[in-house]
C-alpha positions as CSV (number, residue, x, y, z in Angstrom):
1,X,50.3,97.6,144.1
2,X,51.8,100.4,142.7
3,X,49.8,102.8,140.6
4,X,50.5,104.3,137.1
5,X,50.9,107.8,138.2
6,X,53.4,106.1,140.8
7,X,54.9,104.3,138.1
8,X,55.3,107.2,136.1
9,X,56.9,109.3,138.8
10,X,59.3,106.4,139.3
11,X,60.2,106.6,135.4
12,X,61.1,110.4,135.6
13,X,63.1,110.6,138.4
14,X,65.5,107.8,136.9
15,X,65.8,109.1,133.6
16,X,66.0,112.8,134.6
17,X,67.0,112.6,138.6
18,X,65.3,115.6,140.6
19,X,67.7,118.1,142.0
20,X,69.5,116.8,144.8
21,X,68.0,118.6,148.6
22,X,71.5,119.3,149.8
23,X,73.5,122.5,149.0
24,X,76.9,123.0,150.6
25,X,76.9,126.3,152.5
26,X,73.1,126.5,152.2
27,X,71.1,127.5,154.9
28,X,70.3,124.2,157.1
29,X,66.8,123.3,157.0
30,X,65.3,119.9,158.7
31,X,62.3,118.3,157.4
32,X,60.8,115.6,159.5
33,X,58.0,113.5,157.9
34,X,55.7,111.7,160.4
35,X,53.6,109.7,158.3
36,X,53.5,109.6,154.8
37,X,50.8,112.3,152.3
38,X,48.6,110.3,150.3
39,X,47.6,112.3,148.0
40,X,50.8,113.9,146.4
41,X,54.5,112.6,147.0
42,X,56.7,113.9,149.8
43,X,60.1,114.7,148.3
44,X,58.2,115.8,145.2
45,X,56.7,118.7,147.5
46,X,60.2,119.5,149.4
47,X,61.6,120.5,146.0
48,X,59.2,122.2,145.0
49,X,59.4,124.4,148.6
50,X,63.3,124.6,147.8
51,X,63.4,125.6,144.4
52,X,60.5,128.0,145.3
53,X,62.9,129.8,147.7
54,X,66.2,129.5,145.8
55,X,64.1,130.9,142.3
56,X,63.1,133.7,144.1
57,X,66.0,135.1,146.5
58,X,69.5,135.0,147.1
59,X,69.1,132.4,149.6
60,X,70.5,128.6,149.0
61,X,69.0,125.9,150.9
62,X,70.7,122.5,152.4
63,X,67.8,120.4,153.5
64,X,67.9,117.4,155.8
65,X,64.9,115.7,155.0
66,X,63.8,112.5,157.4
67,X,61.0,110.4,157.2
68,X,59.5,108.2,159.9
69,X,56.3,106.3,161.1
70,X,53.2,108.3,162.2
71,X,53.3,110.1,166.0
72,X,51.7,108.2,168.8
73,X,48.3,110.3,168.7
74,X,49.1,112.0,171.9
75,X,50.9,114.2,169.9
76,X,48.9,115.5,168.2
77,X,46.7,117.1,171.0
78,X,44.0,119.6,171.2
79,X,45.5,123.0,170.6
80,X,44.2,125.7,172.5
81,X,41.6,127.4,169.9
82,X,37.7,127.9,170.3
83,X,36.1,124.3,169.0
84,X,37.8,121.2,168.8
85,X,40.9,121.1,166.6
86,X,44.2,119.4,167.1
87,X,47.5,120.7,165.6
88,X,51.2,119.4,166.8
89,X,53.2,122.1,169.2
90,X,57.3,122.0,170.0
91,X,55.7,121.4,173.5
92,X,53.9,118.3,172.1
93,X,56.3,116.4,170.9
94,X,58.4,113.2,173.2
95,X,61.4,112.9,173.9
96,X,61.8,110.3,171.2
97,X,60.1,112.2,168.6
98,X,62.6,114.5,169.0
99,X,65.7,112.5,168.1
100,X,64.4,111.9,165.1
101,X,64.5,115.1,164.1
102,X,68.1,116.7,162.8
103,X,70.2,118.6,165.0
104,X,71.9,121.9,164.3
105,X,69.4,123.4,162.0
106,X,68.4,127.1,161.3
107,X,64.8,126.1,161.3
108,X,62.9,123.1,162.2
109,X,59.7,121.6,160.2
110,X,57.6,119.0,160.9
111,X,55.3,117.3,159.1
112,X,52.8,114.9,159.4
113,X,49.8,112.6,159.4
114,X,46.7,114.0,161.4
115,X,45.3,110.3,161.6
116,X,41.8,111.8,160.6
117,X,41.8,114.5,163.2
118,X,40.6,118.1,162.6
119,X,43.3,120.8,162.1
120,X,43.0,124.3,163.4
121,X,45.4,125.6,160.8
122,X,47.2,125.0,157.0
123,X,50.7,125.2,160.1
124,X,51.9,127.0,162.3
125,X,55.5,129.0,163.3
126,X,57.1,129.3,165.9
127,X,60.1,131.8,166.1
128,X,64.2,132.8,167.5
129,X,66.4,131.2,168.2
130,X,65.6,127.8,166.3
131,X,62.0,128.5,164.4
132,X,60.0,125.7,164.4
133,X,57.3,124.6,161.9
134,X,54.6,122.2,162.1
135,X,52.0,121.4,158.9
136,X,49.8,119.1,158.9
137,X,49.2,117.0,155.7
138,X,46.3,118.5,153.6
139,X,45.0,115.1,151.5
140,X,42.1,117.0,149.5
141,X,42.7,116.2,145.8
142,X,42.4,120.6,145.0
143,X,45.1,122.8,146.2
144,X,46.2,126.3,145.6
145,X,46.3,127.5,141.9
146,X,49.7,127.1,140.4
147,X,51.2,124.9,142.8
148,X,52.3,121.3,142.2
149,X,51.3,120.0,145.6
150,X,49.3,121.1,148.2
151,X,52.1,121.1,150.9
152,X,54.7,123.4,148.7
153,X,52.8,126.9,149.5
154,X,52.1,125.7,153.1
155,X,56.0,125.4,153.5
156,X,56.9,128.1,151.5
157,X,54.8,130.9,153.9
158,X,55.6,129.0,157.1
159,X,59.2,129.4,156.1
160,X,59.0,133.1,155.2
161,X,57.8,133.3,159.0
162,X,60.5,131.7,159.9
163,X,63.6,133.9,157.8
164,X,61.9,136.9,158.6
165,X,62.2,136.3,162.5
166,X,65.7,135.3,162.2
167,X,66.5,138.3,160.4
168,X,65.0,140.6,162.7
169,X,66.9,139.3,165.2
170,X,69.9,139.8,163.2
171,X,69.1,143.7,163.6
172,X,67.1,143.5,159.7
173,X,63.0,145.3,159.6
174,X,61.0,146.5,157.1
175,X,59.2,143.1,156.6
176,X,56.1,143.0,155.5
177,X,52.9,141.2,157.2
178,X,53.2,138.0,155.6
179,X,49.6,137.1,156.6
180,X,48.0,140.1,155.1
181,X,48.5,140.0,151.1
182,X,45.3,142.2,150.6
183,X,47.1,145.3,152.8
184,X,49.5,145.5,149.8
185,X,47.6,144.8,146.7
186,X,47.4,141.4,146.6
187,X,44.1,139.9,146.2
188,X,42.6,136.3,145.1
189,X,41.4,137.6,141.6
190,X,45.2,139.6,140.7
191,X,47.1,136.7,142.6
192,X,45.7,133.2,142.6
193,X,47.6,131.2,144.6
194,X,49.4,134.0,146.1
195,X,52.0,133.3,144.2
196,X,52.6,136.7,143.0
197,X,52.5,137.7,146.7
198,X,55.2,135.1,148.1
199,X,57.7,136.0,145.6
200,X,57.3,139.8,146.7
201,X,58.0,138.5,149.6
202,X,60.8,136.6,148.9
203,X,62.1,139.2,146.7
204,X,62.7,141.8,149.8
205,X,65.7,139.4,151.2
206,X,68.9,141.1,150.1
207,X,72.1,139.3,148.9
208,X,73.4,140.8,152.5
209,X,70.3,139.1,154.5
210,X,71.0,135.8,152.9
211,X,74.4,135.6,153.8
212,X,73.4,135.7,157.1
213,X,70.8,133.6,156.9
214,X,73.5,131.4,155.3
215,X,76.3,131.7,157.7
216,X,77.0,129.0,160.1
């Protein structure tokens, strides 16, 4: 049965339709759901990530966004941290898992159902030529301050990752450490959320770093 706040959701998006994910020219970004959140909605999250990004740089964004049943648990194995935690890897994935997935992105994210097992992180990057991002679903009911879902900010500082290794490979530096707010004045009292943070971020992408971030 579907519940009021489902209801509800259903409501808006006919009477005032959400922006659509694709962008013509836009940097090509695949999305692969395995498994759906319960605890928020899925394409609710993905624009939030994209309008995140486009509000706060030069950069425009066509995402692919695919959903599918939940991997076979072996792919989700035991990553190589100190306890016992589980995270999906590039390595990880089948053959099949694979097709699912778009071809001829820029970057590559993944996200999915842990089937109750622990994580060892919010996700994880990995960079050049093709980055590729996996983030597990966080289901807890809290999330960061000021965010509409508890996957958007996960997306939004994988992603940053992600541009920032492309652009150094494009010859671009000056980047800060994206995991280390507090080294530039960012704290958890000034910037709940870290909003403040991923917009400074965001904000150091030039109109010249996007077009090649852009460009095919």
């Amino acid at each position: 049965m579907m519940s009021l706040a489902e209801l509800w959701q259903r409501l808006l998006d006919f009477f005032w339709p959400p922006p659509p994910l694709t962008y013509p020219g836009g940097m090509k970004v695949s999305v692969t759901a395995f498994g759906q959140p319960s605890t928020f909605s899925l394409s609710k999250a993905v624009r939030e990530f994209k309008s995140f990004i486009e509000d706060n740089s030069s950069i425009k964004l066509d995402i692919h966004l695919v959903q599918e049943d939940k991997l076979p648990a072996a792919e989700i194995p035991q990553y190589e941290t100190p306890g016992t935690c589980f995270m999906v890897t590039p390595q990880s994935l089948s053959t099949q898992s694979r097709a699912k997935m778009p071809s001829n992105m820029k970057t590559e994210i993944v996200v999915y159902d842990t089937q109750d097992r622990t994580n060892c992180f919010g996700g994880l990057h990995w960079g050049y030529p093709v980055p590729f991002i996996a983030i597990p679903y966080s289901n807890s009911l809290i999330w960061d301050l000021g965010w509409k879902t508890s996957l958007a900010p996960g997306l939004v500082h994988e992603f940053t990752h992600a541009l920032y290794a492309i652009l150094r490979a494009k010859g671009f530096d000056g980047f800060p450490d994206i995991d280390k707010a507090n080294d530039y004045g960012f704290t958890d009292q000034n910037d709940p959320g870290w909003i403040k943070f991923r917009k400074y971020c965001l904000g150091l992408i030039t109109q010249e770093m996007a077009n090649a971030l852009m460009k095919d």
